[in-house]
C-alpha positions in Angstrom: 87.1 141.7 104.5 90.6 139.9 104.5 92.0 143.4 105.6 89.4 143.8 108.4 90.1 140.3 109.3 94.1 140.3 109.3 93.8 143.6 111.4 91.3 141.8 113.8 93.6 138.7 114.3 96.9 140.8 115.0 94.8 142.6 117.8 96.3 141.9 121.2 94.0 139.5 123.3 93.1 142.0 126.0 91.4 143.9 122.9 89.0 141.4 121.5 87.9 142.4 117.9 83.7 141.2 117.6 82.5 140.0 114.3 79.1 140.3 113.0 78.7 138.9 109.3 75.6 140.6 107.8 73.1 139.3 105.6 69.0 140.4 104.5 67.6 139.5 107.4 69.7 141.4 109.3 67.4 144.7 108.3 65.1 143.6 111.0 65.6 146.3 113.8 65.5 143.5 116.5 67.2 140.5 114.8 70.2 143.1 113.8 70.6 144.1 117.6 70.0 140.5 119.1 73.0 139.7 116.4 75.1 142.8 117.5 74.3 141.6 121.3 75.6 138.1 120.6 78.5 139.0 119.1 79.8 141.3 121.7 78.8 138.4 124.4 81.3 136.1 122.1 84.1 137.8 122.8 83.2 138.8 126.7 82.9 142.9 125.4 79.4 142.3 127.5 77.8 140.3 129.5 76.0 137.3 127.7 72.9 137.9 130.1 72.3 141.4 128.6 68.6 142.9 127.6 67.8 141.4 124.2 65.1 142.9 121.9 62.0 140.7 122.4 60.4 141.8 119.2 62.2 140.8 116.2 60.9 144.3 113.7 61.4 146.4 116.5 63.7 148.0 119.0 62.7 150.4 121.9 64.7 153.9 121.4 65.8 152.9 125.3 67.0 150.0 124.4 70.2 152.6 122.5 70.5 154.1 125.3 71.0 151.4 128.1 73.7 149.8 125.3 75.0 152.9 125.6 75.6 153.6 128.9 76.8 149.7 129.2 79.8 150.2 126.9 80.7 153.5 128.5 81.4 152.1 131.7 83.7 149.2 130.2 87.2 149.4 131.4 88.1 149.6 127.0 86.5 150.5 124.3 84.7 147.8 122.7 85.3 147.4 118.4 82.1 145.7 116.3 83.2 145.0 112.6 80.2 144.8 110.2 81.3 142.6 107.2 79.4 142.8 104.3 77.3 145.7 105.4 76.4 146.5 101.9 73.0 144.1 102.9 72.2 146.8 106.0 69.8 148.8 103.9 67.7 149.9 106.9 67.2 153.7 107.4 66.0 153.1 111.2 69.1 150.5 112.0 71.7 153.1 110.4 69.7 155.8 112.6 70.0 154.0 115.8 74.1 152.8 115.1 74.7 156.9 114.6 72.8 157.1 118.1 74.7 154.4 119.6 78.3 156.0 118.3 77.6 159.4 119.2 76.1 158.5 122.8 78.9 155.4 123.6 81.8 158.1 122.6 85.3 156.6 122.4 84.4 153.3 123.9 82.7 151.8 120.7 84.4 151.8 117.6 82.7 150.6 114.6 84.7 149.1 111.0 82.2 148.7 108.4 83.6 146.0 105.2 81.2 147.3 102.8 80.7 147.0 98.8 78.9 149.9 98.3 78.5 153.3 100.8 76.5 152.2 103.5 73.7 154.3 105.3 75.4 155.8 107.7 76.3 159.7 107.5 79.7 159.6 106.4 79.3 163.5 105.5 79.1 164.5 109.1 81.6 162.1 110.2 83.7 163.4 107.6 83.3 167.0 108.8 83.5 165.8 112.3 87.2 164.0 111.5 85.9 160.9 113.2 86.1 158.4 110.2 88.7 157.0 108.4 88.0 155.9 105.2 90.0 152.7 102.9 88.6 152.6 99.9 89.4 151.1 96.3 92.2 153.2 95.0 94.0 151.9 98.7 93.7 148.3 98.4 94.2 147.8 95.2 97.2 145.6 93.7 100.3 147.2 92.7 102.8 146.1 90.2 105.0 144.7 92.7 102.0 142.9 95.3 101.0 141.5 92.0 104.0 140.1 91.7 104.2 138.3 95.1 101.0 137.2 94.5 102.1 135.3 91.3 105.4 134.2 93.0 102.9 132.9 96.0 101.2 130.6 93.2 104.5 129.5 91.4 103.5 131.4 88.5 106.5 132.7 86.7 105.2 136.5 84.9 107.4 138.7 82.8 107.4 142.1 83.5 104.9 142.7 80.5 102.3 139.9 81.5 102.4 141.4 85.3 101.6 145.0 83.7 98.8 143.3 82.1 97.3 141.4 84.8 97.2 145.1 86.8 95.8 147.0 84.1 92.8 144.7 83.1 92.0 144.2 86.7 92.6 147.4 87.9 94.5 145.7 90.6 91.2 144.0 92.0 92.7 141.5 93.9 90.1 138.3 93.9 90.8 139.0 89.6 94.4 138.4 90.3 94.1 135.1 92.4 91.6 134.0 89.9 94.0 135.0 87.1 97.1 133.6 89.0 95.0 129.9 90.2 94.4 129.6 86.1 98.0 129.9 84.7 98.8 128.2 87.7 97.1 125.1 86.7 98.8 125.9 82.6 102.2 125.9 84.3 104.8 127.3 82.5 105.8 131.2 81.8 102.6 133.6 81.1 103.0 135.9 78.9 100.6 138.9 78.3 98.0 137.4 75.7 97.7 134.2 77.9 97.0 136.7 80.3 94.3 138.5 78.5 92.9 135.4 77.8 92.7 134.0 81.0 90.3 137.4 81.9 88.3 136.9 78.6 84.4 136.1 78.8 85.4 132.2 78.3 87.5 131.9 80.7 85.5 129.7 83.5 87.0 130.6 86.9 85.8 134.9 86.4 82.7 134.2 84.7 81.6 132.2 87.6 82.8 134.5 90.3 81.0 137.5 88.4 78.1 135.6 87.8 77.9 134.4 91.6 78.6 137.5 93.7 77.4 140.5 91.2 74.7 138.9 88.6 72.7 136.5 90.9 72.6 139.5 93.2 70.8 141.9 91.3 67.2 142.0 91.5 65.0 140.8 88.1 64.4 143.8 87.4 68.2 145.2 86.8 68.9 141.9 84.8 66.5 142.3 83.0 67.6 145.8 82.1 71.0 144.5 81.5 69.8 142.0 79.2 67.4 144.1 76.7 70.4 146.9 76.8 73.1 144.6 75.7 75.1 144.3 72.4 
């Protein structure tokens, strides 16, 4: 998302980047296209006065279409980022996006900010050479960004404690600002153990984050599983 959102903001003003932030409800076929509509109309990519989907669990197959045909006629192409698309679980909206992409051609380009694969078939895009994909192994801290993310935060590391910090994180990059805002607030040189502390089940700042965006997430069900299977 922060990557997404840089590359959005350093976009020249003639190419307006639109934003649509998904959530659940969004799997409604004509609540996800009213949303799609409005955010396109925000940054003038169409005309606010457009046809909107009257029925909010359905969308007419020519309703596609028309979109369609409107964005090909646009003077640019026109770029819709879907941030945290890992809620679009809807067969029939990933269906009608592929439509949409194959039938608007070049002028809509779709960035997808997504936790887990989303819906859409990557496989033929990927035979097709018409996706490019960024994926964990890419954004993920090395030695050195770790480094300048620690400098960022005053936080004075040894060469040891950094190599730490990007081993037990894996260089996941919210576990490093977590990590870095903690011995930030110690002050003073961290070394390696403070820094394995600081990731430890009692350290406050991660458990909270994991708790908030992975646990309370998870249907009953896989908590429940997670509970009965744990040491």
């Amino acid at each position: 998302t922060v990557l997404a959102a840089a590359w959005a903001d350093a976009q020249p003003r003639t190419s307006p980047v639109s934003w649509l932030t998904l959530d659940e409800g969004d799997n409604r076929l004509g609540v996800f296209w009213s949303h799609v509509l409005d955010s396109l109309a925000r940054t003038s990519a169409l005309s606010s006065s457009a046809i909107r989907p009257t029925n909010p669990d359905t969308v007419d197959p020519s309703f596609i279409e028309s979109l369609a045909v409107e964005l090909s006629t646009l003077p640019d192409p026109v770029v819709l980022v879907l941030d945290e698309a890992e809620h679009l679980k809807s067969p029939q909206i990933a269906e009608q996006l592929d439509i949409l992409l194959r039938n608007a051609g070049p002028w809509f380009r779709l960035v997808v900010a997504t936790r887990s694969d989303p819906v859409l078939p990557l496989h033929r895009y990927r035979l097709e050479g018409t996706v490019a994909e960024i994926r964990y192994d890419a954004l993920a801290f090395t030695g050195a960004e770790t480094r300048a993310l620690l400098e960022c935060h005053g936080v004075e590391a040894s060469e040891p404690a950094t190599r730490t910090l990007v081993d037990r994180t894996e260089g996941w990059a919210a576990g490093i600002r977590l990590a870095a805002i903690a011995l930030q607030q110690k002050g003073g040189p961290a070394h390696a153990d403070e820094i394995e502390a600081r990731l430890g089940p009692d350290h406050s700042l991660v458990v909270e984050y994991l708790v908030a965006e992975v646990v309370q997430g998870m249907p009953t069900r896989d908590r429940e599983f997670l509970l009965s299977t744990s040491v």
